[in-house]
Backbone bond lengths (Angstrom), bond angles and torsions (degrees), N, CA, C in turn:
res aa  C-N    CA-C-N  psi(-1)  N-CA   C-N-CA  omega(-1)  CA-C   N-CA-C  phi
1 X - - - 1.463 - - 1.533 109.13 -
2 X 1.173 110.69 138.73 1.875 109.53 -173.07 1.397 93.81 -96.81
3 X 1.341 93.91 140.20 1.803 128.54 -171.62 1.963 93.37 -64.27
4 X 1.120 120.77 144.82 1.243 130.68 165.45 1.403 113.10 -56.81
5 X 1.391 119.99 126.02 1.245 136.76 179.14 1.499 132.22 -124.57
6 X 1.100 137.94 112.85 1.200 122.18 -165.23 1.364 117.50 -142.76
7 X 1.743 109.18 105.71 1.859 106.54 -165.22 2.085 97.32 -88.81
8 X 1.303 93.98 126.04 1.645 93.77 166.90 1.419 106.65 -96.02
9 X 1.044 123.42 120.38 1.526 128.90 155.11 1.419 129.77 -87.73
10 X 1.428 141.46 71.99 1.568 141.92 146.19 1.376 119.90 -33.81
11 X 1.218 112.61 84.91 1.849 132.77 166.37 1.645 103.96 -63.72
12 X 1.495 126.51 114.63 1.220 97.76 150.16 1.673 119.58 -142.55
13 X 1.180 102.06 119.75 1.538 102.66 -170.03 1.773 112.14 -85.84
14 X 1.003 127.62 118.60 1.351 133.12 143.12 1.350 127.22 -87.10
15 X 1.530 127.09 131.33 1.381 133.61 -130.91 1.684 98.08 -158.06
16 X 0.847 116.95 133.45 1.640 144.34 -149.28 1.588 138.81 -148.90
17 X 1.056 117.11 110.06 1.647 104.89 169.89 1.375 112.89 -115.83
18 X 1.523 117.47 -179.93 1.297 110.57 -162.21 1.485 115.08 -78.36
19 X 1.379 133.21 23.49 1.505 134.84 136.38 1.334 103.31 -49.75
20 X 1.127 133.30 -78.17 1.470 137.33 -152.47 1.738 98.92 -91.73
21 X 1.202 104.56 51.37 1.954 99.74 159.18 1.326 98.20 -115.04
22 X 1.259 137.76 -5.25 1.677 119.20 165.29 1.652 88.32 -156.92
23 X 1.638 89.82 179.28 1.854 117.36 -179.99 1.529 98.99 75.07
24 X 1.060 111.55 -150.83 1.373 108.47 -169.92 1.548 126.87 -110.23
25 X 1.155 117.29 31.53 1.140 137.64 143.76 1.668 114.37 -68.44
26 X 1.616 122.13 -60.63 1.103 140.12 175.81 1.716 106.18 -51.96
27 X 1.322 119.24 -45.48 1.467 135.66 167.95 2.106 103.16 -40.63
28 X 1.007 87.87 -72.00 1.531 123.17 -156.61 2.418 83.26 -57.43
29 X 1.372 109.04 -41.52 1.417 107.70 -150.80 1.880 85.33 -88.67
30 X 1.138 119.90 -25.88 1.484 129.47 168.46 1.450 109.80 -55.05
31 X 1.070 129.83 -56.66 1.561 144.98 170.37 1.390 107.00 -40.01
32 X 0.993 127.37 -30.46 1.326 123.37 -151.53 2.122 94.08 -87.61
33 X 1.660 107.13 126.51 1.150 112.41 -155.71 1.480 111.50 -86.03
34 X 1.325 127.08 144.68 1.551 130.91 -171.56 1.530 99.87 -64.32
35 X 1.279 134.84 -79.91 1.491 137.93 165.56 1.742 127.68 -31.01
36 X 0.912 111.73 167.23 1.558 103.07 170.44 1.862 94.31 177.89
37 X 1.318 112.09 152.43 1.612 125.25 -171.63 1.916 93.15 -86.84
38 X 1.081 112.08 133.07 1.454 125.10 -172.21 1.489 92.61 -102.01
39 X 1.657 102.56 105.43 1.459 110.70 151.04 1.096 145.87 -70.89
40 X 1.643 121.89 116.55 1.506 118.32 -176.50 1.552 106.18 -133.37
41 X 1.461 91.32 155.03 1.830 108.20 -161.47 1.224 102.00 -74.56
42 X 1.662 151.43 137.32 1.393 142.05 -156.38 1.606 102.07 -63.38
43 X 1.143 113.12 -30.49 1.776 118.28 -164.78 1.267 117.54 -81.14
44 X 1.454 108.59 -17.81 1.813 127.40 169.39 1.835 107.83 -31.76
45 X 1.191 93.26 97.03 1.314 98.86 173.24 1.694 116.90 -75.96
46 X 1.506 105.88 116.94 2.116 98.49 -179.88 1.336 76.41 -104.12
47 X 1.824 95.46 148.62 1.530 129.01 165.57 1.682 105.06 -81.57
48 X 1.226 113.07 175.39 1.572 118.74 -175.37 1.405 87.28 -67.11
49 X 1.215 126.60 -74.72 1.417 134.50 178.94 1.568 123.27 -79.72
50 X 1.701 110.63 74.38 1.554 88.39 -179.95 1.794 92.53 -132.33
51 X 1.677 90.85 176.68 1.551 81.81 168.66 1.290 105.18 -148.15
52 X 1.561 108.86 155.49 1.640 117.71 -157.60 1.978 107.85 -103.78
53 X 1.360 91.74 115.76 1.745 75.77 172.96 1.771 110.87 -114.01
54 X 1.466 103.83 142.20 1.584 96.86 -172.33 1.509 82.79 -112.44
55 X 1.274 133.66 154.25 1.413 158.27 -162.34 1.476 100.05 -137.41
56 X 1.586 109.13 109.70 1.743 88.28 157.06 1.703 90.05 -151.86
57 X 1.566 98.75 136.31 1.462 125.30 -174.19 1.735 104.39 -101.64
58 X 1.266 105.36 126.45 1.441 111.27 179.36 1.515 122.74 -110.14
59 X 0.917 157.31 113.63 1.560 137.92 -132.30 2.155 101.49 -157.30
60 X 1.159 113.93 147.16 1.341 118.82 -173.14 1.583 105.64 -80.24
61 X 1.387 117.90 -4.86 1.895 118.98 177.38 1.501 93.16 -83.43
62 X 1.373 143.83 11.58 1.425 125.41 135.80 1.791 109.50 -137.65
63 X 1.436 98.99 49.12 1.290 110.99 159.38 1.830 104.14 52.40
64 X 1.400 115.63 15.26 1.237 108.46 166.94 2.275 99.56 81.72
65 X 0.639 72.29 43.77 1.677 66.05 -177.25 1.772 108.92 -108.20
66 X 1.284 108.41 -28.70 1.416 112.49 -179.40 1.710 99.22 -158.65
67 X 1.107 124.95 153.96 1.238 125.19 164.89 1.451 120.16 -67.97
68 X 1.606 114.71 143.46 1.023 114.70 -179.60 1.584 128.84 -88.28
69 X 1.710 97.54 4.37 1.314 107.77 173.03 1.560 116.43 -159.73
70 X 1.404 128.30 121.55 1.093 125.45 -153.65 1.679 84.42 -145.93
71 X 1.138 106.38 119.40 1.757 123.91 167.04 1.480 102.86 -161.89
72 X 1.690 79.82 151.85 1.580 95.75 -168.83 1.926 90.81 -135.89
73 X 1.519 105.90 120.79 1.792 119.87 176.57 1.661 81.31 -116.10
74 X 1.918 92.89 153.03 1.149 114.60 175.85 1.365 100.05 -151.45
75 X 1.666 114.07 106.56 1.646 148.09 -147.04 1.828 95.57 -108.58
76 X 1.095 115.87 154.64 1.638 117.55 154.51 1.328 104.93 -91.63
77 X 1.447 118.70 156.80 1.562 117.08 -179.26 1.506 97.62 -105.06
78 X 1.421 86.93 142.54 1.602 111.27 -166.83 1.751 107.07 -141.35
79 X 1.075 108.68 25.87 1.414 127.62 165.27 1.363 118.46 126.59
80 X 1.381 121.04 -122.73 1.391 111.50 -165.80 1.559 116.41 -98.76
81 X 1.381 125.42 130.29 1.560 133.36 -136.73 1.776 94.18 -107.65
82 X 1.513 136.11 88.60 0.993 124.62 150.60 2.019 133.62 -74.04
83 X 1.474 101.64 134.24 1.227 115.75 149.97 0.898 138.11 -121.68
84 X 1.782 121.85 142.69 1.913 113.44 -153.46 1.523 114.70 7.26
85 X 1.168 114.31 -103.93 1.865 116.85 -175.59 1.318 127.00 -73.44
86 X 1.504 115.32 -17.42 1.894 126.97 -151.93 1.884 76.41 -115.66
87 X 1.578 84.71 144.88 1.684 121.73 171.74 1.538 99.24 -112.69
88 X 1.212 112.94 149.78 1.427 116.37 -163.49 1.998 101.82 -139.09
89 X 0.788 110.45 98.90 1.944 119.32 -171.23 1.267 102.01 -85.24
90 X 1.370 145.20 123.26 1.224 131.20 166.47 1.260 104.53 -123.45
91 X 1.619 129.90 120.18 1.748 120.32 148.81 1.752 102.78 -102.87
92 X 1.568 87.28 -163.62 1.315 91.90 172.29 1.517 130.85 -75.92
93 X 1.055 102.69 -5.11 1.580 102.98 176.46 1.956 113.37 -115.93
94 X 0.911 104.97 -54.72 1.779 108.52 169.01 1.400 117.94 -96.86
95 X 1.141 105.56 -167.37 1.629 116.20 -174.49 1.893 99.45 -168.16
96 X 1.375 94.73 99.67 1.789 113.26 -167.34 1.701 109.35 -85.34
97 X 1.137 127.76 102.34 1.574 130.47 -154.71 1.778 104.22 -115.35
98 X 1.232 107.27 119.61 1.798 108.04 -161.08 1.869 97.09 -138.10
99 X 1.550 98.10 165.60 1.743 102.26 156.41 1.576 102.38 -80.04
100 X 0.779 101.02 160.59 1.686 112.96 156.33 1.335 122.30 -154.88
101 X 1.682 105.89 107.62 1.770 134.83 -174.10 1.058 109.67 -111.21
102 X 1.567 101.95 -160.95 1.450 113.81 -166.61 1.438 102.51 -106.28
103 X 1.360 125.29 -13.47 1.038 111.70 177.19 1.859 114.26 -130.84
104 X 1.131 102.32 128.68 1.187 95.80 178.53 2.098 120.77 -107.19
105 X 1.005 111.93 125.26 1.383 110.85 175.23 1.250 119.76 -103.19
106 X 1.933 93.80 92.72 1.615 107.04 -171.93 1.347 116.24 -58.30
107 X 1.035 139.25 -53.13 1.165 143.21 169.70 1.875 119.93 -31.10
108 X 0.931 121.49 -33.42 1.559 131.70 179.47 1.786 121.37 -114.18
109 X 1.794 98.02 -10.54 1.167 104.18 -167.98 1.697 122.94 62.26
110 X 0.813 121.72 61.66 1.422 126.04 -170.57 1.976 103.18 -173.66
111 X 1.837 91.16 153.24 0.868 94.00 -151.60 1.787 91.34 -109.46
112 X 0.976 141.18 151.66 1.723 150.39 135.56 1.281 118.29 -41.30
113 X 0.831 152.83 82.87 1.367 137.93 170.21 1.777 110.47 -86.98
114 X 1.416 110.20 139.08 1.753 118.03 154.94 1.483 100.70 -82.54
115 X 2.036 78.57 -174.22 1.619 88.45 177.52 1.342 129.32 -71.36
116 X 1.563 107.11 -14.75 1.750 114.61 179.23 1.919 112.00 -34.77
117 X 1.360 89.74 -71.51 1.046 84.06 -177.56 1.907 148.84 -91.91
118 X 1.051 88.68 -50.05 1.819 104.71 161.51 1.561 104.83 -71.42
119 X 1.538 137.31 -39.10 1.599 126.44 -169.87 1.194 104.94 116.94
120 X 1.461 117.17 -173.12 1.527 113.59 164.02 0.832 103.71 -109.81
121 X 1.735 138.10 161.98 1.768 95.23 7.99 1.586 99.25 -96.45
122 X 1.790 76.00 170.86 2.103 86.04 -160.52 1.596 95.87 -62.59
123 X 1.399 120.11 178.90 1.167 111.53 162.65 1.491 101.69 -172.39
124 X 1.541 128.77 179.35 1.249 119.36 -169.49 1.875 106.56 -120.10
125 X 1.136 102.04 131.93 1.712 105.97 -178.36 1.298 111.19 -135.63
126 X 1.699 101.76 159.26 1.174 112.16 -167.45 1.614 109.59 -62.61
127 X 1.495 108.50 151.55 1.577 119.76 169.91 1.494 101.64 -58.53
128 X 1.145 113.51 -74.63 2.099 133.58 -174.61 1.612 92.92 -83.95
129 X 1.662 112.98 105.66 1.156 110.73 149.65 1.439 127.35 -64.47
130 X 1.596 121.78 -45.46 1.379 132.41 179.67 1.289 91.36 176.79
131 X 1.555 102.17 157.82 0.832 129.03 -173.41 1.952 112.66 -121.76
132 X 1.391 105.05 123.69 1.256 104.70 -171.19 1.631 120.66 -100.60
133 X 1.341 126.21 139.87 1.545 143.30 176.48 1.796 100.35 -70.55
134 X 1.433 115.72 159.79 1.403 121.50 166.61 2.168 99.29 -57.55
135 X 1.539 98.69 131.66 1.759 91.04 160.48 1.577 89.17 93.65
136 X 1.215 133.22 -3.04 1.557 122.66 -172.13 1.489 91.88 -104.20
137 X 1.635 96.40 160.33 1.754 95.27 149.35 1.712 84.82 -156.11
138 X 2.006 91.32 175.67 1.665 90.82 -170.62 1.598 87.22 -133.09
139 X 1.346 108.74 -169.14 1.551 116.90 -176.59 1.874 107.17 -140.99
140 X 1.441 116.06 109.31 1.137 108.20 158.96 1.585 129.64 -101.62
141 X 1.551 105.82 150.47 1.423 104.60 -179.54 1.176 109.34 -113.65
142 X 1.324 134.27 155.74 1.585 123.39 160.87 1.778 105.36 -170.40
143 X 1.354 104.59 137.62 1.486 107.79 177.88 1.799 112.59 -99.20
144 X 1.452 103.76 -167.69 1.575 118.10 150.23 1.524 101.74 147.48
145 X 1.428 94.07 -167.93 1.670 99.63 -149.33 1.759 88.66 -127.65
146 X 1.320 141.95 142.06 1.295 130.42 -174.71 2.119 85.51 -138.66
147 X 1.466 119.16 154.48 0.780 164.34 140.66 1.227 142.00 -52.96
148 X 1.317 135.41 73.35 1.736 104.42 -161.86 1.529 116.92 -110.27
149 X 1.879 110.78 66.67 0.850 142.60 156.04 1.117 109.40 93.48
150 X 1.187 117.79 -92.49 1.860 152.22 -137.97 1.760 80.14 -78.98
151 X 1.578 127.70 -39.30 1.728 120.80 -155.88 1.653 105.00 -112.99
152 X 1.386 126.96 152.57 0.712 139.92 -148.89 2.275 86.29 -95.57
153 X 1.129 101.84 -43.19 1.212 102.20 -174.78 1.870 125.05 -55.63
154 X 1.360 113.02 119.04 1.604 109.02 -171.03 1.529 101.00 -94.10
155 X 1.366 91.63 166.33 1.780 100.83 -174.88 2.116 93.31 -118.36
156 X 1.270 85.06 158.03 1.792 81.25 177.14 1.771 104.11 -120.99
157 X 1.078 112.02 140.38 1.583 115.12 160.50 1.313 112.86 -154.82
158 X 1.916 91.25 156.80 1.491 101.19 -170.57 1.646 99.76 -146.50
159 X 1.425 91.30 141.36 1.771 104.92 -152.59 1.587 94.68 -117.11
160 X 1.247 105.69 139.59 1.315 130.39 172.34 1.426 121.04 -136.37
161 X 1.447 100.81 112.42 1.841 100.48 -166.48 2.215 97.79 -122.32
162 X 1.415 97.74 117.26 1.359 104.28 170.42 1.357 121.78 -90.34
163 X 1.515 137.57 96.60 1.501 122.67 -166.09 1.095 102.39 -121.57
164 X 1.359 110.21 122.53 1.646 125.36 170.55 1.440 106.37 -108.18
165 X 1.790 103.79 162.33 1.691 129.48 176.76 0.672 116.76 -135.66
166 X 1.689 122.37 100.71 1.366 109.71 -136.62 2.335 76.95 -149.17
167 X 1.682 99.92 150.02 1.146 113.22 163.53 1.493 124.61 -68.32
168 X 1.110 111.20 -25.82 1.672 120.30 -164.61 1.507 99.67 -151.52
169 X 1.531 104.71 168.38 1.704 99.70 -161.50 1.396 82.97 -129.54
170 X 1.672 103.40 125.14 1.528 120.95 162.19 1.313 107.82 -124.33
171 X 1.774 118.91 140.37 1.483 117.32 -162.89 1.450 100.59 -84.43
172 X 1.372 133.05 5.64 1.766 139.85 -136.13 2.033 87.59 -128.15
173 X 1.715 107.56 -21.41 1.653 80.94 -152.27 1.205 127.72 -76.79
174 X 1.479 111.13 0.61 2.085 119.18 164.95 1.449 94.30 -83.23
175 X 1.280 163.64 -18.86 1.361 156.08 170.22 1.984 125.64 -89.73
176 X 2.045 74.19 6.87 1.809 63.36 -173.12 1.491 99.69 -103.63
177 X 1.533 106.59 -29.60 1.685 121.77 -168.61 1.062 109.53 -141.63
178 X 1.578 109.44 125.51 1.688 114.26 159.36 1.352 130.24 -31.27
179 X 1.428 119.00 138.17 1.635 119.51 -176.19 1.414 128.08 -49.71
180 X 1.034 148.79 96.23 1.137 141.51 -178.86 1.909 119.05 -34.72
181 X 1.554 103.70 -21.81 1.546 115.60 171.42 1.541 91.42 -136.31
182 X 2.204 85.43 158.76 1.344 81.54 169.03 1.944 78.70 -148.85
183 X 1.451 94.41 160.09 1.862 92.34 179.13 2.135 83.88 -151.61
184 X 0.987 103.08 126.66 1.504 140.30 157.37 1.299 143.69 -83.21
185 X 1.278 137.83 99.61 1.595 129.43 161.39 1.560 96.41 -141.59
186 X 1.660 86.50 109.80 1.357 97.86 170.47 1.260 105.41 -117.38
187 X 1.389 132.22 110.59 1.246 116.52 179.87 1.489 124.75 -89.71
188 X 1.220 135.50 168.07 2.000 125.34 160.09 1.242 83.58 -53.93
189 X 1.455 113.62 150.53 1.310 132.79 168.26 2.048 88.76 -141.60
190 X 1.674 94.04 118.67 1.321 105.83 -170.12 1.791 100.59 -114.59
């Protein structure tokens, strides 16, 4: 019988145009905290195998004061768990956390990314960010600037994904203890 497993994933996008790249908008979008307590309704039923994603979008059309979108789904896992850029591996014993692009450079293990997905500027990242133990979680960061084609005007976002592997589900456990991993690409975004 497989041991209870349960990956929480905390998505959080903060999202930007060039109003809020300085003064206090830029202040106000800085504030906005990496962690956050994952709310769940007491009756939230977790499966032996499920995993919890909390979503919260932070955006400068309320000056960053509260998110403009905060939901929390709780899925059974049924194989491999993507969000925007990160691949998410779960067995019973680890939990294998990677980019996943279009290009992969087998030879170095690392991946290419365009602007589709991460933003600009392009840059090259690891395939295997880390790899997590039962009871761990890690913290990724990553920015960029996206385009939406036809307009000259860019949008900015910056993603913060908290994923824990955890036996039992506490809404507190990215706020109680530092990440055991941490993986970074923050680029200038000009």
């Amino acid at each position: 019988m497989l041991k209870k497993s349960i990956v929480v994933i905390q998505s959080i996008c903060i999202s930007w145009t060039k109003k809020a790249r300085g003064g206090v908008l830029a202040t106000a979008r800085n504030k906005v905290p990496r962690v956050f307590q994952i709310p769940l309704l007491p009756d939230t039923h977790i499966a032996q195998q499920s995993y919890i994603l909390h979503h919260l979008l932070w955006s400068e059309t309320n000056d960053f004061t509260k998110p403009v979108r905060d939901q929390v789904d709780v899925n059974v896992i049924q194989g491999p768990i993507k969000q925007q850029c990160i691949g998410i591996y779960p067995t019973d014993h680890t939990l294998k956390i990677g980019f996943e692009g279009p290009y992969l450079l087998e030879s170095e293990q690392k991946i290419f990314f365009e602007y589709r997905c991460l933003g600009a500027p392009m840059r090259t990242v690891p395939l295997v960010i880390f790899e997590l133990a039962k009871e761990e979680w890690g913290q990724i960061q990553y920015n960029g600037r996206h385009s939406p084609g036809y307009q000259s005007t860019w949008t900015y976002e910056k993603w913060i994904f908290n994923i824990g592997f955890f036996s039992e589900f506490s809404g507190a456990k990215f706020i109680e203890n530092p990440p055991q991993h941490n993986y970074s690409s923050l680029m200038e975004l000009h």
